[in-house]
N, C-alpha and C positions, 0 to 999 in steps of 0.2 A: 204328466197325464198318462194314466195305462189305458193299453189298446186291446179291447180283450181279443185271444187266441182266436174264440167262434162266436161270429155273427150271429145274432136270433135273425131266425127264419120268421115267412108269413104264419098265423096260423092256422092249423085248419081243421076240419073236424071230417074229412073226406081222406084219412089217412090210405084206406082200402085205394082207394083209387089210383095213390102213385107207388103202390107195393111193387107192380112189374118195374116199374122205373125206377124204384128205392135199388132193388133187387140190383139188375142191370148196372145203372150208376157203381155199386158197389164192386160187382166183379169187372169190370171196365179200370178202375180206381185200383183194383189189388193187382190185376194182370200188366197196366201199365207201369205201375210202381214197381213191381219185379223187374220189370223191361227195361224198365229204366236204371233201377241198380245193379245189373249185368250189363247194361254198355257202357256206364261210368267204371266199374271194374274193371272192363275191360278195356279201357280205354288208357285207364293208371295202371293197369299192367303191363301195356304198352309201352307207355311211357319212362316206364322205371327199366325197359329193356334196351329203350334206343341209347340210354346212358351206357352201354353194358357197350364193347369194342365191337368193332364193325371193321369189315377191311373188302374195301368194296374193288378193289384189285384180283383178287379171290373169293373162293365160300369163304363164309365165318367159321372156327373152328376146322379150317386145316393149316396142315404146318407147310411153307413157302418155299421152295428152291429157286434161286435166280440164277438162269444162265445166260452170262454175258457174252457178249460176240466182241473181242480185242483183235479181229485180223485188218490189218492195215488199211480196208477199204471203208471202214468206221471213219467217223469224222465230226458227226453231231455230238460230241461229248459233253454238251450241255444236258438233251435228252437224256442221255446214262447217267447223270448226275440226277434228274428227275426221278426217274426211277430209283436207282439207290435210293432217296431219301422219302418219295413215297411207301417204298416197302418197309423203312424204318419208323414213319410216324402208325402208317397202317397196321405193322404185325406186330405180334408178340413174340414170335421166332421164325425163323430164317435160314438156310444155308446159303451160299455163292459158288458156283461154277463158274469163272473165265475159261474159257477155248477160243481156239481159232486152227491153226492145222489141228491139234489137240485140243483135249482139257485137261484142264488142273481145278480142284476140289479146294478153296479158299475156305470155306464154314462150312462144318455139316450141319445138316436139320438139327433144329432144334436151339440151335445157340442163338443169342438174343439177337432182335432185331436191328438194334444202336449198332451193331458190329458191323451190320451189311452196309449203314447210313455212313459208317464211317470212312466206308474206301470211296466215295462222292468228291473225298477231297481231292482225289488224284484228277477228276474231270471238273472242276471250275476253275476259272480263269485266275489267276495270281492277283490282278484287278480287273476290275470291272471293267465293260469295252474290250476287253485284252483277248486277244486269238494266244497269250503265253500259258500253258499250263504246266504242273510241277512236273516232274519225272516220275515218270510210273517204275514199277519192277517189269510190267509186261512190254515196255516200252524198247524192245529188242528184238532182230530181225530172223534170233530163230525161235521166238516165243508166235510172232507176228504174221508169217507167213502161210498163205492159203488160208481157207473157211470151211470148216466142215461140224458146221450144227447137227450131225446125226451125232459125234461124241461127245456135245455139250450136253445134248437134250438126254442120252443114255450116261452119262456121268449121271447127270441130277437124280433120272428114272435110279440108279443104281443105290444113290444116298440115300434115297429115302426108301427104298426096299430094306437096305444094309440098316436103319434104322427102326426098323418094323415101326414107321408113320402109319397108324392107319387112313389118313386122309390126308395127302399129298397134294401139295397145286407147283406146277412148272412157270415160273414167268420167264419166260425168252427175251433177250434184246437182243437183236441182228439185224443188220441189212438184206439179211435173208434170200443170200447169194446161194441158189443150188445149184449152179450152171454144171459142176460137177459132182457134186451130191447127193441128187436128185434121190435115189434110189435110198441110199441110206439113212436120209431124212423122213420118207415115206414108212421104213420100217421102223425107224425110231419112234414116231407119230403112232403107227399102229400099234406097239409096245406098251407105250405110254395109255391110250384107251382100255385096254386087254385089262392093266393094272389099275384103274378106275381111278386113274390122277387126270387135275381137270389141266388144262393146258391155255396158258395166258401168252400174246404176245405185244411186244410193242416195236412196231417198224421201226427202224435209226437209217434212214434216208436207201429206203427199200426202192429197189426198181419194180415198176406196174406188174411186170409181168411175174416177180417172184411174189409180191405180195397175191397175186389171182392164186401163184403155184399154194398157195399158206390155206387161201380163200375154199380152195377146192376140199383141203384137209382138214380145217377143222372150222370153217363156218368164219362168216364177219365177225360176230358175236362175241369171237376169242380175242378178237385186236382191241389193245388197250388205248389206242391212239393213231390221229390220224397223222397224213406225210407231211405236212406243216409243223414245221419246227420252232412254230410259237404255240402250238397247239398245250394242251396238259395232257399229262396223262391219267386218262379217269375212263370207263369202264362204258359200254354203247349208253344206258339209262342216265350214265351224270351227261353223257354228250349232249342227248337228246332231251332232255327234261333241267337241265342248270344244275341237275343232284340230284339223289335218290329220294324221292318221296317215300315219307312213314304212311302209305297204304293203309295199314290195318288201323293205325290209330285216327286218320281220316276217317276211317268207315266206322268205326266206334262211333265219332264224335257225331256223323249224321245222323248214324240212330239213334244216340242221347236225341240231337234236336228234332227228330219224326216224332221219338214218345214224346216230348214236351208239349210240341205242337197238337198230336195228338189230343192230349190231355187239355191245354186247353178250348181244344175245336168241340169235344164232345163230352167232357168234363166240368165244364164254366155254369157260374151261379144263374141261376133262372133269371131272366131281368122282367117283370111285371113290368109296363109301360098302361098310364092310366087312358 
């Protein structure tokens, strides 16, 4: 059985009469329908972008430095495994800075990200439950000794100048010991702004008051993680919301459904009732 396309209407011979409303009806009808296939468009424009790499660790589209803090007072080398391997699912490219009295340049910008997830191995457990981990290279008492994040954080600052990165992101892991530092961590920070690299950090069992020292410099905002070392490392919005909500394509989809609704609050077939 076919259903035809258009219903017949009543009919009438009073056509003058619903000419304002014929009228109205129609531009109602064309402006909504615009309305509506601009937030479906927009909304599968959206959509085809959330598939596109995300690295919610840093902006999208910048290239990563990670400086790690290897001085002897480290100890959550679980977290440092987190990290390395979130920077490796998350980026496309990557360098490595380990320091601790010094730094030492492991990857420069740019080199793939699998490279940085690769040294993760030297911080997990041989097995599982196990406090044994393998042997590191840094795992030596004059690589080890003292902490000074002002040459980590200017190593990194240095890579990615040295590689004309235009869009630079710092992720720091330290315990974020400045007891004597202080001063040259502060101008490292300042450096780092000047140069419009955005600066990430994630505490490895940070004392209150060096993390306030971090707090003052560059905002909560920057901390990828809290002091709880079953915590994850994800960014203030995944803490706070379980993950980054797609925003824009929410806000698409409710205005799909206003026009719809719309349309049919002020758009629906006349119902004659006898």
């Amino acid at each position: 059985m076919a259903f035809p396309l258009v219903r017949d209407g009543i009919p009438t011979g009073e056509r003058r009469a619903f000419r304002r409303s014929l009228r109205r009806t129609v531009v109602l009808r064309v402006v909504l329908g615009l309305a509506l296939l601009a937030a479906l468009a927009l909304a599968l424009l959206l959509a085809r972008d959330a598939g596109v790499r995300r690295a919610p660790l840093v902006s999208s589209e910048t290239t990563a430095m990670v400086a790690l803090d290897l001085s002897a007072s480290i100890g959550n080398f679980p977290r440092i495994a987190a990290v390395l391997r979130r920077i490796a699912r998350d980026e496309e490219n990557a360098g490595l800075v380990v320091f601790s009295g010094g730094a030492y340049e492991l990857l420069p910008p740019g080199a793939p990200a699998r490279e940085v997830g690769s040294f993760a191995r030297f911080f997990t457990p041989l097995r599982e439950g196990s406090e044994v981990y393998p042997t590191n290279p840094w795992d030596v008492a004059e690589f080890r000794g003292g902490t000074s994040i002002g040459s980590g954080l200017d190593a990194a600052r240095a890579a990615l100048r040295r590689e004309g990165v235009p869009r630079g992101a710092i992720v720091l892991a330290s315990d974020l010991d400045v007891e004597h530092d202080s001063e040259t961590v502060t101008e490292a920070v300042l450096a780092i702004r000047r140069a419009r690299i955005e600066l990430r950090i994630v505490p490895v069992g940070a004392l209150p008051q060096n993390r306030a020292f971090f707090e003052q410099l560059v905002g909560r905002a920057a901390f990828l993680a809290e002091e709880d070392a079953e915590a994850p490392v994800a960014t203030v919005a995944e803490r706070s919301l379980g993950g980054t909500l797609p925003w824009g394509f929410l806000l698409a989809s409710a205005l799909a459904v206003v026009f719809l609704t719309a349309n049919e609050r002020f758009l629906s077939r006349l119902e004659v009732r006898p």
